[in-house]
C-alpha positions in Angstrom: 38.9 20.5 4.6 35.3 19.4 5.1 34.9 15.6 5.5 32.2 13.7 4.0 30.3 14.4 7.0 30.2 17.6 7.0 29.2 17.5 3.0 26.1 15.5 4.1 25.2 17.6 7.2 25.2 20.8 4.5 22.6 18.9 2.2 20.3 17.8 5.8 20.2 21.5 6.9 19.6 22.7 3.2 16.7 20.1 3.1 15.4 21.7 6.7 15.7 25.2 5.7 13.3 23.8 2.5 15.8 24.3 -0.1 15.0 22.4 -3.2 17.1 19.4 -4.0 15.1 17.3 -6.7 12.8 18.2 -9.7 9.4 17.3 -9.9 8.1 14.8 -12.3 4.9 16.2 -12.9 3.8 12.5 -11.0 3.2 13.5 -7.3 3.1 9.8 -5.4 5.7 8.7 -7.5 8.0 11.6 -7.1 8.6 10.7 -3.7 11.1 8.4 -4.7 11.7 9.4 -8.8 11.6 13.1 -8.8 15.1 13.9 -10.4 17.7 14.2 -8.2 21.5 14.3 -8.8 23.9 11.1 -8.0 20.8 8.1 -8.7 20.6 6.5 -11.6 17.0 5.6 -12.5 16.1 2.0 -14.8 12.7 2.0 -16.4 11.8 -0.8 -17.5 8.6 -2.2 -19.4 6.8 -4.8 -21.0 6.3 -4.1 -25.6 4.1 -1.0 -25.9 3.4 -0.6 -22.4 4.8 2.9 -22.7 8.1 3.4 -21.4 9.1 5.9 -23.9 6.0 7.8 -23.4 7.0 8.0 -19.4 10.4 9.6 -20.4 8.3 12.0 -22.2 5.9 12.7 -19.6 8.7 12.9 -17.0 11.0 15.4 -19.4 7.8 18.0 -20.6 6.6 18.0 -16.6 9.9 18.8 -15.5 10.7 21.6 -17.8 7.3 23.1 -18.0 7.8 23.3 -13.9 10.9 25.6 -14.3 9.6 27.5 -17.1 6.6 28.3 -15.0 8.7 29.6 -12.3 12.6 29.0 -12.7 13.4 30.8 -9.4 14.8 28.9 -6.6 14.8 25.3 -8.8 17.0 23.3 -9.8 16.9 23.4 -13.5 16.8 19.7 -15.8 19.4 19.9 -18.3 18.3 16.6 -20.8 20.9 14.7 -23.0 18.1 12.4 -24.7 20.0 9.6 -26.6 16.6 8.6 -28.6 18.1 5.6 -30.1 14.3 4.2 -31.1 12.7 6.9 -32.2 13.5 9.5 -34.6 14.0 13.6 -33.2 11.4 14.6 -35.6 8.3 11.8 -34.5 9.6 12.6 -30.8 9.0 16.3 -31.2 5.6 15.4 -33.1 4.8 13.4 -30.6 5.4 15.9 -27.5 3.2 18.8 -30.0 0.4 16.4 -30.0 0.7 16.5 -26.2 1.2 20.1 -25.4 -2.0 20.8 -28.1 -4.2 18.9 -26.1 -3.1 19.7 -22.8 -3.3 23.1 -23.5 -6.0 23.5 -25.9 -8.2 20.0 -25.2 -8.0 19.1 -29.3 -7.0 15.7 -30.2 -4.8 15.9 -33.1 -2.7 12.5 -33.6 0.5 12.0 -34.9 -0.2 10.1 -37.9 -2.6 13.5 -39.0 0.1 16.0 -37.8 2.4 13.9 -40.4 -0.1 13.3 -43.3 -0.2 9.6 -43.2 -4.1 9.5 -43.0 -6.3 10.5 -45.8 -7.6 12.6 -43.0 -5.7 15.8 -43.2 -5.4 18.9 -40.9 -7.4 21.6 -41.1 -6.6 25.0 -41.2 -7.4 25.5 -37.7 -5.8 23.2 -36.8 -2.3 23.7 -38.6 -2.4 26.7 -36.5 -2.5 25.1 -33.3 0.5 23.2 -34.6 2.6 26.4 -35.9 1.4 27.8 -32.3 3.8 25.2 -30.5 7.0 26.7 -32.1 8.4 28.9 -29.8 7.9 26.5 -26.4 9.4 23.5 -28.8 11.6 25.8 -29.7 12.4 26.7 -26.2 12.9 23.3 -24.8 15.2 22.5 -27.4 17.5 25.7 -27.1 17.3 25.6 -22.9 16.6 22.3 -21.7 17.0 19.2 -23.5 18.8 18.1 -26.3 18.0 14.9 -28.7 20.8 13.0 -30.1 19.0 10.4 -32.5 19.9 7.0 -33.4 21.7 4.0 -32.5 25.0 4.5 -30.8 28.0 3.3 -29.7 28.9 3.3 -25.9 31.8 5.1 -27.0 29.8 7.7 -28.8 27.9 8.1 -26.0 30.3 8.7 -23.6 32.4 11.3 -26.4 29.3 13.0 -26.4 28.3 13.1 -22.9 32.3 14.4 -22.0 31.9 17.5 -24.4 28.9 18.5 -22.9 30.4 18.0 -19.3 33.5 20.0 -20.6 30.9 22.9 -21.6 29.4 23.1 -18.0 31.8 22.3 -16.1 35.3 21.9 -15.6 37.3 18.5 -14.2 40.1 19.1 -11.7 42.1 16.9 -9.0 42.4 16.9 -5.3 44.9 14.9 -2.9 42.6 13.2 -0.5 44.8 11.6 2.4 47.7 11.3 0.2 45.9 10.1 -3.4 44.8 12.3 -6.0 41.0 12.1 -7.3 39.6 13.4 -10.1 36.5 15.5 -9.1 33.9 17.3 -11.7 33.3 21.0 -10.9 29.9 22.5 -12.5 29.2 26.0 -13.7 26.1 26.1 -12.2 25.2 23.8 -9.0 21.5 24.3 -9.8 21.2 22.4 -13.2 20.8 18.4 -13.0 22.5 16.7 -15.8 20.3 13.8 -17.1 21.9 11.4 -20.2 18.8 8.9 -20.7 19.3 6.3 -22.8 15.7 4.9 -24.5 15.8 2.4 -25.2 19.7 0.7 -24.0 18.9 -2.6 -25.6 19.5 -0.7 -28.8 23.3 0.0 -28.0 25.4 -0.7 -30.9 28.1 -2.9 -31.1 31.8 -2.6 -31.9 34.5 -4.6 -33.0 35.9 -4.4 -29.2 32.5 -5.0 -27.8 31.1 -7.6 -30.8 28.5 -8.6 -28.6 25.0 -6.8 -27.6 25.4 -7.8 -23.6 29.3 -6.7 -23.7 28.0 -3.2 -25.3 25.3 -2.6 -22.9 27.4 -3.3 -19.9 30.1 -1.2 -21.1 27.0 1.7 -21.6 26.0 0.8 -18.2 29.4 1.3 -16.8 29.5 4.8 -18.1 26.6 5.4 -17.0 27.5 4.7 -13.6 30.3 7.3 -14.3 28.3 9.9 -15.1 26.2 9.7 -11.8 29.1 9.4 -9.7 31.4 11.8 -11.0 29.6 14.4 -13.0 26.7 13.9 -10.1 24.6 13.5 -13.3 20.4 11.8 -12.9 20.9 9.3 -15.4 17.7 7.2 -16.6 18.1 3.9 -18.5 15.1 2.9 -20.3 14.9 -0.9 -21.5 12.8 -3.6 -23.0 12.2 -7.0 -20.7 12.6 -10.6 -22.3 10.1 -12.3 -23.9 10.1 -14.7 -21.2 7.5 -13.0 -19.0 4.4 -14.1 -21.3 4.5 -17.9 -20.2 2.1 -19.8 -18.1 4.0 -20.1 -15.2 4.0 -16.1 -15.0 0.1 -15.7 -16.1 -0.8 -17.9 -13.4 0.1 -14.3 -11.0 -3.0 -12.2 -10.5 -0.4 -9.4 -12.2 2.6 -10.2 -14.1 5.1 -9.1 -11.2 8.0 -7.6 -13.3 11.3 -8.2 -11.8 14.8 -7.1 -12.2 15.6 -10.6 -14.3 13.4 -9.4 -16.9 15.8 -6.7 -17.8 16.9 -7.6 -21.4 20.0 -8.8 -22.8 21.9 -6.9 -19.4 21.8 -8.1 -15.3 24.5 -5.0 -15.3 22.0 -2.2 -14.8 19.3 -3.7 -12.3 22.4 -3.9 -9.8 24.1 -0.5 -11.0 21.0 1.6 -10.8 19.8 3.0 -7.3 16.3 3.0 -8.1 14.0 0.7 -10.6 10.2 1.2 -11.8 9.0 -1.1 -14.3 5.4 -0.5 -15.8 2.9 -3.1 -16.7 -0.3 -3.7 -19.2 -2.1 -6.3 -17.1 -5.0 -6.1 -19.9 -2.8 -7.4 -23.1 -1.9 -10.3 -20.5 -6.0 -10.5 -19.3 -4.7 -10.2 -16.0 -6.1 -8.2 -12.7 -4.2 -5.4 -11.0 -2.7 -5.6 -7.2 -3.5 -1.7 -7.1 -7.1 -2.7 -6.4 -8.0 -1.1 -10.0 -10.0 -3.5 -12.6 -7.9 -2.7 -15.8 -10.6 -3.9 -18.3 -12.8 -1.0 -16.9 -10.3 1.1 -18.5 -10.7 -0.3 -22.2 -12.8 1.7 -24.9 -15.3 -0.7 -25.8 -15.8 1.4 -29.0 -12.2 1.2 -30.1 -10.4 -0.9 -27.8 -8.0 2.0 -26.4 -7.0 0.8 -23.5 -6.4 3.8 -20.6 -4.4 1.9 -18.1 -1.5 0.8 -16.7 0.2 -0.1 -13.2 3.5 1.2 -11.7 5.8 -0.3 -9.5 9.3 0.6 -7.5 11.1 -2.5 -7.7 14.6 -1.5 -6.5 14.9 1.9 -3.7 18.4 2.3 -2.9 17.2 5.2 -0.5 13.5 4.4 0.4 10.6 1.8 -0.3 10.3 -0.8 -2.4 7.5 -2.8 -3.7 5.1 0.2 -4.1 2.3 0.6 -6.7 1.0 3.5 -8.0 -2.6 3.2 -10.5 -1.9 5.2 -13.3 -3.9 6.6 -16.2 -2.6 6.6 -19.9 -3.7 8.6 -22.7 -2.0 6.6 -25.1 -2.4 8.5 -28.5 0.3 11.3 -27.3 1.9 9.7 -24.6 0.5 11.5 -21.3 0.6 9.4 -18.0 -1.0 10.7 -15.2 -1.6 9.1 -11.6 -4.7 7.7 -10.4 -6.3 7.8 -6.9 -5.9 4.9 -4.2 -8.5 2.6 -5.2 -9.3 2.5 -1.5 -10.4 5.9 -1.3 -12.8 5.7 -3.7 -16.6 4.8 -3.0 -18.5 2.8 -5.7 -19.6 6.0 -7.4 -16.7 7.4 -7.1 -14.8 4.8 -9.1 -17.6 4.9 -11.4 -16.9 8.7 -12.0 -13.6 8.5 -12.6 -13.6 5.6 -15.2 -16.1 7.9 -17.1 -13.7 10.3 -16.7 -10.9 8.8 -18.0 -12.7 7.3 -21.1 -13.7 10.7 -22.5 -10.6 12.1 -21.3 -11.1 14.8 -19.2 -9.3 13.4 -16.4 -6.1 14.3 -19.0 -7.1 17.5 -19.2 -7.1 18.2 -15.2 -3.8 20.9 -14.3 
């Protein structure tokens, strides 16, 4: 029988021979150490509006649209979104809006696409929407599926077992005399992701009659499913109010840390990697990336284009990195920005211009 060893020694000469063992986020400098990848469970964390569902979003269309593009030899993302926030029908608006001006440069927003505005669509326009249904259509049937509303952890983890018992099978072994239950999959190319966004909004039970017992017994499964299944879990939560005192606006940036976590301390020690992003312009504060943020605000409308990254927690590489990013808030897009420092004066100057009128969202 193989030891764990020799298990390991397979996955180092599978990474030399340049076999793919992760899925790409669409996010290159922060793929490095959040591209999905099976066993880690990933928290992201974020201040009110900041856009931490959005980054779930971005992360879950870049990774599928990379396997579409060109499934063979990839490891294919198999998503079990818990959207416990936001309904399946605004998520899917939501990621339509994106794809139509990705693909097609038009800006159509949500509140339009539903007919909240007085401002309806246009003809033309209804067609770019109806033109969306078959790649909707395909992510849905082949690569992620949306279970809405608040849930129970016992719901979850119901759920999250009859999908395991669909793509796999469980069996036991007798490792030096005791028996361990190990997972099998059907398919040892397809990542298993449950993300829970947001897991502040866990419902209780009468056995867990508390918020903090229910999202620690969440985060236990959660824990489960990495370890067991070999699942990529991601765990998306709110921070406490607490970060908008003085003391903490006295930092150049409002550092996030683990503490901020919300109502649980369970999941910044459980999870092997953390990234929390951060609005330093709806605190008036500067950035450590180097950027100014208030470049980055629309002074015709007050859209506000920017937002800063950070790795808090690496169980398996750096910590305390940054990474600029730009956000095109009206559908959710996040894409990275260029080291401040290796940008001239007119360089920067470009590239602010370019994010303001968007075409920086539009680059492939």
């Amino acid at each position: 029988m193989d030891t764990t060893f020799d298990d390991l020694n397979k996955d180092v000469i599978d990474g030399m021979g340049g076999k793919i063992l992760s899925i790409p986020i669409g996010l290159p400098k922060l793929g490095k150490y959040a591209n999905i990848r099976k066993n880690i469970l990933t928290l992201l964390f974020s201040t009110t509006g900041a856009g931490k569902s959005a980054m779930i979003d971005t992360i879950i269309l870049n990774a599928c649209h990379s396997h579409m593009n060109s499934p063979t030899g990839k490891l294919k993302p198999d998503f079990q979104l818990f959207s416990m926030e936001r309904a399946k029908k605004l998520r899917i608006a939501k990621w339509i809006s994106y794809l139509i001006f990705k693909n097609e440069g038009e800006i159509i927003e949500i509140p339009r696409i539903l007919g909240w505005w007085d401002e309806k669509l246009t003809k033309a326009e209804h067609s770019l929407f109806l033109s969306q249904k078959e790649y909707i259509n395909c992510l849905l049937n082949d690569y992620v599926t949306i279970h809405e509303g608040a849930k129970t952890p016992n719901e979850i983890y119901r759920i999250m077992k009859d999908h395991y018992e669909e793509i796999g099978k469980y069996d036991e072994v007798v490792i030096k005399g005791k028996t361990t239950k190990i997972f099998i999959p059907n398919n040892n190319n397809v990542i298993t992701s449950p993300i829970f966004d947001h897991g502040n909004l866990t419902k209780t039970t009468q056995a867990l009659p508390n918020k903090k017992q229910a999202i620690d017994k969440l985060v236990e499964y959660a824990q489960g499913f990495r370890d067991l299944e070999g699942s990529a879990p991601f765990w998306v939560s709110q921070v406490n109010r607490a970060i908008s005192g003085v003391t903490r606006s006295k930092d150049q940036e409002h550092e996030l840390v683990l503490e901020d976590v919300k109502e649980s301390g369970d999941i910044g020690d459980a999870c092997d990697l953390a990234i929390s992003i951060f609005d330093p312009v709806k605190y008036s504060q500067g950035s450590k990336t180097g950027y100014i943020p208030i470049d980055f605000v629309d002074k015709t409308n007050g859209n506000n284009y920017f937002r800063s990254c950070q790795i808090l927690k690496s169980s398996y590489g750096a910590d305390s990195v940054r990474i600029p990013l730009a956000f095109n808030g009206f559908c959710g897009q996040f894409m990275e920005l260029e080291r401040r420092d290796k940008l001239n004066e007119e360089q920067y100057e470009n590239l602010v211009k370019s994010v303001l009128n968007k075409n920086f969202f539009l680059k492939n």
